[in-house]
Structure formats: C-alpha cells, structure tokens
C-alpha positions in Angstrom: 29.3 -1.9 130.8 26.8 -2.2 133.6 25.9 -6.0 132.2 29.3 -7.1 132.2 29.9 -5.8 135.7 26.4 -7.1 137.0 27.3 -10.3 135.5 31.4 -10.2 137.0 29.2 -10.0 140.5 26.6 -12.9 140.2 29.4 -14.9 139.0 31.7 -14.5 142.1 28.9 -14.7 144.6 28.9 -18.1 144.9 32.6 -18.1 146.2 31.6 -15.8 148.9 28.7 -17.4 150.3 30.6 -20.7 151.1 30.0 -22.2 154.1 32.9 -23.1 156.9 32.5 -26.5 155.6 33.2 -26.0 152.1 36.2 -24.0 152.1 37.4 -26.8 154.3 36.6 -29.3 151.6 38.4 -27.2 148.8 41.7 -26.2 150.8 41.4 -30.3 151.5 41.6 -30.8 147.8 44.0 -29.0 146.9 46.4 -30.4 149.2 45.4 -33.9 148.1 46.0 -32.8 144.6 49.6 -31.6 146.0 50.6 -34.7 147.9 48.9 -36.4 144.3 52.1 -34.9 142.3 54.2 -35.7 144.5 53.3 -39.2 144.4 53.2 -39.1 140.9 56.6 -37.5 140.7 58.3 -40.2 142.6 56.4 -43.4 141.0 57.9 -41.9 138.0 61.1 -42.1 139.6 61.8 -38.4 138.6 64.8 -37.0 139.1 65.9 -35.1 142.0 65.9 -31.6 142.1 69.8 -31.1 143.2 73.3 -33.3 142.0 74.6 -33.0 145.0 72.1 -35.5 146.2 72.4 -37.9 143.1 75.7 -37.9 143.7 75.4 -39.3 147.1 72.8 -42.6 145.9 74.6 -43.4 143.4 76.8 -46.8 144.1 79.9 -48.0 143.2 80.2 -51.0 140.7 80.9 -53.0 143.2 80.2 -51.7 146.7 81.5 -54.6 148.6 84.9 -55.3 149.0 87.1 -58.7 149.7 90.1 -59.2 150.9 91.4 -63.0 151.5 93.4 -62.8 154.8 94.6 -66.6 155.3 93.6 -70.2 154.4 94.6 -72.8 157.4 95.0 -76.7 157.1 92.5 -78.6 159.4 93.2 -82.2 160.2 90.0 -84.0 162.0 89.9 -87.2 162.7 88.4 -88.8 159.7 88.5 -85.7 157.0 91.0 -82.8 156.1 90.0 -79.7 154.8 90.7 -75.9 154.5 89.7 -73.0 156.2 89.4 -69.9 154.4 89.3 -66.1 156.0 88.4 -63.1 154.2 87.3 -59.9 154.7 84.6 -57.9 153.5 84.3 -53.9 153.7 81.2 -51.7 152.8 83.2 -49.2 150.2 79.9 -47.2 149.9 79.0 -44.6 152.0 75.2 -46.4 152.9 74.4 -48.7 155.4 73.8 -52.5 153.8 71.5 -54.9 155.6 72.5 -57.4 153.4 74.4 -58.6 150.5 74.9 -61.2 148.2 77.0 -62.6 144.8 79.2 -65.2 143.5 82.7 -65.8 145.7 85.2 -66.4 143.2 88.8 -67.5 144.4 91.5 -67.2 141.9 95.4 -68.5 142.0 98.9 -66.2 141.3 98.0 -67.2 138.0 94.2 -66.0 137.9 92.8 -69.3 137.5 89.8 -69.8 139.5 90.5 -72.0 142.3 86.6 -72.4 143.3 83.4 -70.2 143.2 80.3 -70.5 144.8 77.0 -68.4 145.4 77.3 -66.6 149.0 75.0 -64.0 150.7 75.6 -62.1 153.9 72.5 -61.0 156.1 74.4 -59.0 158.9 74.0 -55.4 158.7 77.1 -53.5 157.7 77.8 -49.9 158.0 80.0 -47.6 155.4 83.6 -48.5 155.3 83.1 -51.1 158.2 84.9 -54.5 157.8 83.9 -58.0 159.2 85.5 -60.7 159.0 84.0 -64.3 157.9 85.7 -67.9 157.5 84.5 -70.7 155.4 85.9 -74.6 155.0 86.3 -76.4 152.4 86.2 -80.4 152.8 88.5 -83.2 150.8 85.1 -84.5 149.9 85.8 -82.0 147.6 88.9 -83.3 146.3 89.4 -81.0 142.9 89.1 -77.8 144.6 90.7 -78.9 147.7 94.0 -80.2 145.9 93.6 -76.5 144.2 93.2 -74.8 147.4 96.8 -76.7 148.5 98.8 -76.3 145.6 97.8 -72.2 144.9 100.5 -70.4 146.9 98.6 -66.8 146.7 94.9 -67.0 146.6 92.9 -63.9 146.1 89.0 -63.9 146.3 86.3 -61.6 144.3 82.2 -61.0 144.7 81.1 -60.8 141.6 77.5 -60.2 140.7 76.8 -58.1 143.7 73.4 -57.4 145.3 73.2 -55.0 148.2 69.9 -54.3 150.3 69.8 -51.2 152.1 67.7 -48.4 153.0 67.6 -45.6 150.3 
C-alpha cells in the first residue's frame, strides 16, 4: 500500500512543479484544440445545433420573384423596338447582393416569347422590390414580331443564383 501511494505522489509531482510559463502553454492548447473542433465541425458543414435556425437559411426554390408590369412601343428614328418593365422582389427573408438566371417571357398561351441569360448586381433586401426595364430591337425581328402579337406576356427567372451573406 505504501508503494502504490509513494508511486500515486512521484507521479503527480511533475504537474505541481510547473512553471508560470507552462501552465500558460497547456491552458493555450487546450483552447487551440477547442477552436480546432470547431473548425472542424463547420468544414464538415455539420449541422446546427437548433431547427429553429435551419429553418431560417433554408431558401425558397426560387427566391426571386418577377412580375412583368408593361411592354411600350418605341419608335426612333431609324429602328423600332420594345421596352419591357418588370419587377423583381426578394421573397426570402436574406439580404441578396446579387442574382442571376435565365429571363424567360412567355405568351397567354405559354409559348416562350424570348429568353435570355440576365444577372442583377444591386443589393436587395427581403421582400424589397426594384423595378428594371429592358428593350428589345426589330433587329431582332422573330422575337420582336412575338413581343407585338402576345397580348399578355408574363416573365420567369429560371435557374436562379443568389449571392448573399449567410
């Protein structure tokens, strides 16, 4: 009995004869080795602790909305063309620096009109609206004789890419 509580002492002597330094050094490392986990956790992409939270990043399908307001007939003095205004609204509840997708514009009938790539780079806050405007030259004359005949036009973004903060 004596050995084994002779030997319980010389073990733990070292740990009390640390110096001001060391135990600096080892409450240093263990921290590190927190902050490590962490790091590791969220590399990972773990998941968080709460749903409430989840809830709250998760985005909609499509978090931008549009909404086509009015075409107009422009007459210059060599071309004519269209002018298209449409709206677009943040339906998420996070702030989007940018955005991008394909503009589709469909007819009452749901034949698409015309579709192009388009991207947005104006930051825009949830449920905010702006409003944008685009032409559409008779150099174009296929989608431009589309764009006169449709008497409803509605427009889509399809394939949606936000950028955001998260």
């Amino acid at each position: 009995m004596r050995f084994l509580l002779l030997a319980l002492l010389l073990s733990a002597g070292p740990v009390f004869s640390q110096t001001k330094n060391e135990k600096r050094l080892t409450g240093l490392e263990k921290r590190v080795t927190k902050v490590e986990k962490r790091v590791t956790k969220l590399e990972g992409g773990a998941a968080p602790s709460s749903a409430a939270p989840a809830a709250e990043k998760k985005l909609p399908e499509n978090p931008v909305g549009v909404t086509f307001l009015k075409k107009k007939q422009i007459v210059g003095q060599e071309k004519l063309g269209i002018k298209l205004y449409m709206e677009f609204e943040n339906r998420s509840n996070r702030r989007f620096f940018a955005f991008n997708g394909t503009l589709v514009f469909r007819d009452e009938a749901g034949a698409v009109i015309w579709s192009r790539p388009y991207g947005h780079s104006e930051p825009l806050g949830p449920g905010e609206r702006v409003e944008v405007s685009m032409g559409i030259l008779s150099d174009q004359a296929r989608e431009y004789l589309r764009f006169v005949r449709a008497k409803a036009v509605t427009a889509a973004l399809e394939k949606q890419e936000v950028y955001g903060v998260e």
